[in-house]
C-alpha positions in Angstrom: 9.3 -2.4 -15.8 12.8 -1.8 -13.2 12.0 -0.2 -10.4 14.2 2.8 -11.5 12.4 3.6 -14.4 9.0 4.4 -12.4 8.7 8.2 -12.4 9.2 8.9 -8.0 6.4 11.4 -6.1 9.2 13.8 -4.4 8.3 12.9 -0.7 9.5 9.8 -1.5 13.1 10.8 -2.8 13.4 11.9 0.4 13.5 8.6 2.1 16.1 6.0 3.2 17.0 3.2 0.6 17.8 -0.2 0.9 21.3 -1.7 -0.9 19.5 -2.3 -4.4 18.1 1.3 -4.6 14.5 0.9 -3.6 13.1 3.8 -1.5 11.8 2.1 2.2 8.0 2.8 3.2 7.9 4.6 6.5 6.2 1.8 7.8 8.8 -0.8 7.5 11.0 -1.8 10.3 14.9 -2.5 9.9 17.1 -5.1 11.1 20.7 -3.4 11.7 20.9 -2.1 7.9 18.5 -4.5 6.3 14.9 -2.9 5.8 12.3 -6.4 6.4 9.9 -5.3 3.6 7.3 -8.0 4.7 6.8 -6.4 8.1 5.2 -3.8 9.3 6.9 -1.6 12.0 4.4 -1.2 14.6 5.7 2.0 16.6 6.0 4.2 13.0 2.8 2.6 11.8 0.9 4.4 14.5 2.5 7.3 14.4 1.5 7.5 11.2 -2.4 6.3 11.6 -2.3 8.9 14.8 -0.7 11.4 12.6 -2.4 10.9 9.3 0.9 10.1 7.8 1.5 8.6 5.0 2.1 5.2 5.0 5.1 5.2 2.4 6.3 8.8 2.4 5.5 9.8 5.9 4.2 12.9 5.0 0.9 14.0 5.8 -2.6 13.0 4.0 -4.9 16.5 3.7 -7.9 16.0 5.0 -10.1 14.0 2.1 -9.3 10.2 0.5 -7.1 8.2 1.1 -5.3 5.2 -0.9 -4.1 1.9 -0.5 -2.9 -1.0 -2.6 -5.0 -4.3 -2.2 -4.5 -7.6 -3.8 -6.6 -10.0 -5.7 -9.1 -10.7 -3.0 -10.1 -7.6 -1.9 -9.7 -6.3 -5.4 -12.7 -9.0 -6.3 -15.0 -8.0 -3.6 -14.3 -4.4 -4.6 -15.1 -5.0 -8.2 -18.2 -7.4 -7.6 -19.3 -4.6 -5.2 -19.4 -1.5 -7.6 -20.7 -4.0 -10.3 -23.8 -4.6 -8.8 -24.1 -1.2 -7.0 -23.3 -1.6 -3.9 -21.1 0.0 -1.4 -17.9 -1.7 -0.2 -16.6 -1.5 3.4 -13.6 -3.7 4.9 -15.3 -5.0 7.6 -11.9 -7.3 8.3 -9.1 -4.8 9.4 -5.9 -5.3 8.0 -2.3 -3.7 9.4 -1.6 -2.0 6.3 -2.2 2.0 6.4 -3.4 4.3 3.7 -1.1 6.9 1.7 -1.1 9.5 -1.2 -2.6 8.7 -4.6 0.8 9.2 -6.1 2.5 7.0 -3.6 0.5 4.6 -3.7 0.7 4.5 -7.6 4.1 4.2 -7.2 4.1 1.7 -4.7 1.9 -0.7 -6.7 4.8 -0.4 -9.5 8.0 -1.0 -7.8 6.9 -3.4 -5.4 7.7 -6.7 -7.2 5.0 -8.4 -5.0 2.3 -5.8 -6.3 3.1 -5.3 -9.5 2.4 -8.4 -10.9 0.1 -11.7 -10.5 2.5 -14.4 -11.0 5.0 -12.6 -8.0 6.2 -14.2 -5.1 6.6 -13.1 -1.5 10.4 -12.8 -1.0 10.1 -12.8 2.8 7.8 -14.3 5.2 5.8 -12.0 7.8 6.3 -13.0 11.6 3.0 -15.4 11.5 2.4 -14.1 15.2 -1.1 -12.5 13.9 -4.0 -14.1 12.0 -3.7 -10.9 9.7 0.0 -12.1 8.6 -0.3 -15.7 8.5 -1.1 -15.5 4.5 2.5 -13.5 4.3 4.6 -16.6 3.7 7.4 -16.5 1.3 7.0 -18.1 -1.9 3.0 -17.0 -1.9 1.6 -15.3 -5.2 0.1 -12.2 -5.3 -2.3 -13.8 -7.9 -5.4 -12.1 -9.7 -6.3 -8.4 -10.4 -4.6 -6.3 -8.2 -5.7 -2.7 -7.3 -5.0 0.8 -6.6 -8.4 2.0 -4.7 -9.3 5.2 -3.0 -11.4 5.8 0.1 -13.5 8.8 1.4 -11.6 8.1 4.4 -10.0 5.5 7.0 -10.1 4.4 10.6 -7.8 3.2 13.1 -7.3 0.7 16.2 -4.2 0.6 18.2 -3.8 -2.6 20.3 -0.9 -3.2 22.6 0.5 -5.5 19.2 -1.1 -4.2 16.6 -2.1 -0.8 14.8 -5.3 -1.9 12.6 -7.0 -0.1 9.6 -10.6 -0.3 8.4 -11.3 2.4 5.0 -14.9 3.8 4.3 -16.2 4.3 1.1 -14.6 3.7 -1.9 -13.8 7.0 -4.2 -11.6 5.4 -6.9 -10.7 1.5 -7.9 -8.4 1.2 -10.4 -7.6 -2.3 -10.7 -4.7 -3.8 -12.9 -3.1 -7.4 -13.9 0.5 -5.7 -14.2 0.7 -2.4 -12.0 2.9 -0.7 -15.1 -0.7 0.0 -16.9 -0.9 2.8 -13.8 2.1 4.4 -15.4 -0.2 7.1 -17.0 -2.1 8.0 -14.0 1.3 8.1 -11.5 2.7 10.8 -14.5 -0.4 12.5 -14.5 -0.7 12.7 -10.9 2.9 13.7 -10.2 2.3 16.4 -12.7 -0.8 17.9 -11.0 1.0 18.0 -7.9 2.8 16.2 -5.1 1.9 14.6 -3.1 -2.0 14.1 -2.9 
């Protein structure tokens, strides 16, 4: 499914684009005109954990869950959690920050590394941090992927990093390709927007 063709939550209309059309996360830091989609910015990434800000649209999260987009590991452990009944925490932090159901929907559809298992990276993450080592270009997303909600999330800010831990999972909606959230992203941006 093109990127274009993936119904946008109207906070994100509202942000900057790179040359090819794709709406920029508020999280990701520039290079002159050039948005570096594999890194995370680490100034506007604690604004927005300080703030509760969402992580793609920059606009702020009501009190209540949160989302995020995790890849086949975490979406594994999630799975094998809620299949035998018990409750999942991150214990590892990770630098990426929560958002809006409907953003992160969306999210999980236009990113080409998300959206599908056979993806590559494009760009490789600075490798300064054991959290971004993993980001190298070429690596697949691989496995089940997953949209997944949490009762909430908390934050660490370090003089390098901004780091985020999420409690108790409210929603997992896992997916191979990320078009099968299609339904749920129109549904959602019906209710209302953002969420």
């Amino acid at each position: 499914m093109r990127f274009d063709s993936v119904p946008m939550p109207q906070a994100v209309q509202a942000r900057p684009r790179d040359t090819r059309g794709y709406p920029v996360p508020a999280i990701t830091p520039w290079t002159g005109e050039e948005p570096q989609f594999a890194l995370t910015d680490y100034g506007r990434s604690a604004d927005c954990a300080r703030g509760r800000l969402c992580s793609v649209c920059n606009v702020l999260m009501p009190k209540g869950p949160v989302w995020r987009v995790v890849g086949a590991t975490e979406s594994a452990a999630i799975a094998e959690a809620l299949a035998e009944g018990r409750p999942y925490r991150n214990m590892a932090p990770t630098l990426e920050g929560p958002g809006h159901r409907a953003c992160m929907l969306y999210a999980s559809m236009v990113c080409p590394y998300l959206a599908r298992p056979n993806a590559r990276r494009g760009l490789s993450a600075d490798g300064s941090s054991e959290l971004t080592a993993h980001v190298v270009r070429g690596a697949a997303r691989g496995g089940t992927g997953a949209v997944v909600g949490f009762a909430d999330y908390e934050f660490g800010i370090t003089a390098s990093q901004v780091l985020f831990r999420f409690l108790d999972v409210v929603e997992f909606l896992p997916h191979a390709a990320a078009d099968e959230h299609l339904a749920e992203l129109e549904a959602e941006l019906a209710q209302r927007q953002p969420r």
